[in-house]
C-alpha positions in Angstrom: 2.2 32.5 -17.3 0.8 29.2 -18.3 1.4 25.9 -16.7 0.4 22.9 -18.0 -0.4 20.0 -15.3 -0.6 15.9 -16.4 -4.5 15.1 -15.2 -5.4 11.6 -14.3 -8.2 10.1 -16.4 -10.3 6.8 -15.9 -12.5 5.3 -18.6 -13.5 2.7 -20.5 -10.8 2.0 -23.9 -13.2 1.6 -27.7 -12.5 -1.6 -29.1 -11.5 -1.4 -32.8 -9.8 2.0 -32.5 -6.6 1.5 -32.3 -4.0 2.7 -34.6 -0.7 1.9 -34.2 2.1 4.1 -36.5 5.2 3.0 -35.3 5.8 1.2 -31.7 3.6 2.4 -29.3 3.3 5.9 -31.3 -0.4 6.0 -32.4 -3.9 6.4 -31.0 -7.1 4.8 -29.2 -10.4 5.7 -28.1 -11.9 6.2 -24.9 -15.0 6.9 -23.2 -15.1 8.8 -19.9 -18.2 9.8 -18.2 -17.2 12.7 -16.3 -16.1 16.0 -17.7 -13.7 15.4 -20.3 -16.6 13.1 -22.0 -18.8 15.9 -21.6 -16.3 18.2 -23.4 -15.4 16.1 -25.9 -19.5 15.0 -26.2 -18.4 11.1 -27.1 -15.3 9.2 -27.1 -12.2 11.0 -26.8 -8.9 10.4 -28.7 -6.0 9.3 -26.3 -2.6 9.8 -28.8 0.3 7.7 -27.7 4.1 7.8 -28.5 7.0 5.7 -28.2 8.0 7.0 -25.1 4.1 7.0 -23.3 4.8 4.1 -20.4 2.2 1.3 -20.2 1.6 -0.5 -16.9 -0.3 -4.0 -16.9 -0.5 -4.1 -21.0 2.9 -5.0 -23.2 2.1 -1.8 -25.1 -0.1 -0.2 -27.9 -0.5 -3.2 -30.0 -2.0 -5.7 -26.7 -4.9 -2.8 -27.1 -5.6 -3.5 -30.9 -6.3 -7.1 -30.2 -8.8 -6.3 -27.4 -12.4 -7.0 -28.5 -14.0 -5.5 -25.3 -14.4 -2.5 -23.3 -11.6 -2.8 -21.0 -11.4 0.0 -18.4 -8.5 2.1 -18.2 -6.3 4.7 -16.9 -4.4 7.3 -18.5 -2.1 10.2 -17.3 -1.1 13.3 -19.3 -2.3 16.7 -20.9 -5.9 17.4 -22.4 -5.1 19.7 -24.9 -7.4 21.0 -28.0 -7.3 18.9 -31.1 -6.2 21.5 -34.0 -8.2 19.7 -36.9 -11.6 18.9 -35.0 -11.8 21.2 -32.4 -13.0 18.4 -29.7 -10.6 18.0 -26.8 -7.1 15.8 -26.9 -5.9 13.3 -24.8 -1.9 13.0 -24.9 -1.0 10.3 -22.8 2.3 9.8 -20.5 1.0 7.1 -18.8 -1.7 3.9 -19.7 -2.4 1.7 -17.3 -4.6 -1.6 -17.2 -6.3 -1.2 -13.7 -6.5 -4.2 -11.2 -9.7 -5.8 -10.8 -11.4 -5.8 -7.5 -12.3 -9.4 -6.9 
């Protein structure tokens, strides 16, 4: 039997690599520097869809305008990327932290 449970993930988002196909369907980059960075050995790709809930950002596209690291959260399955091999992010949930002032 295999279960699959949603992991939490914190990280830093890659500006300039977001791509939006339709909506909030589409992908982004992000850096983590705990195990799933060392998995992945770089940035890993966190794929969104129409249905992925963002908390503190008006979706997908407020992401493709940002021109700084931003840090972030995401929520959902790490899973093995088919065409490259390198570890998966398939996000539920993206979230813009709050900022400790």
């Amino acid at each position: 039997m295999i279960s699959l449970r949603r992991q939490g993930v914190y990280g830093m988002f890659v500006p300039g690599t977001v791509t939006v196909n339709d909506g909030n369907a589409g992908s982004f980059q992000f850096l983590n520097n705990g195990l799933l960075g060392y998995a992945a050995g770089g940035p890993v790709t966190v794929y969104t869809g129409n249905d992925t809930v963002f908390f503190n950002l008006s979706g997908l596209s407020a992401l493709a305008g940002d021109t700084t690291a931003v840090p972030l959260i995401t929520r959902g399955l790490v899973l093995k990327d088919p065409n490259t091999g390198n570890p998966a992010f398939f996000a539920d949930f993206v979230a813009d932290p709050p900022q400790a002032k």
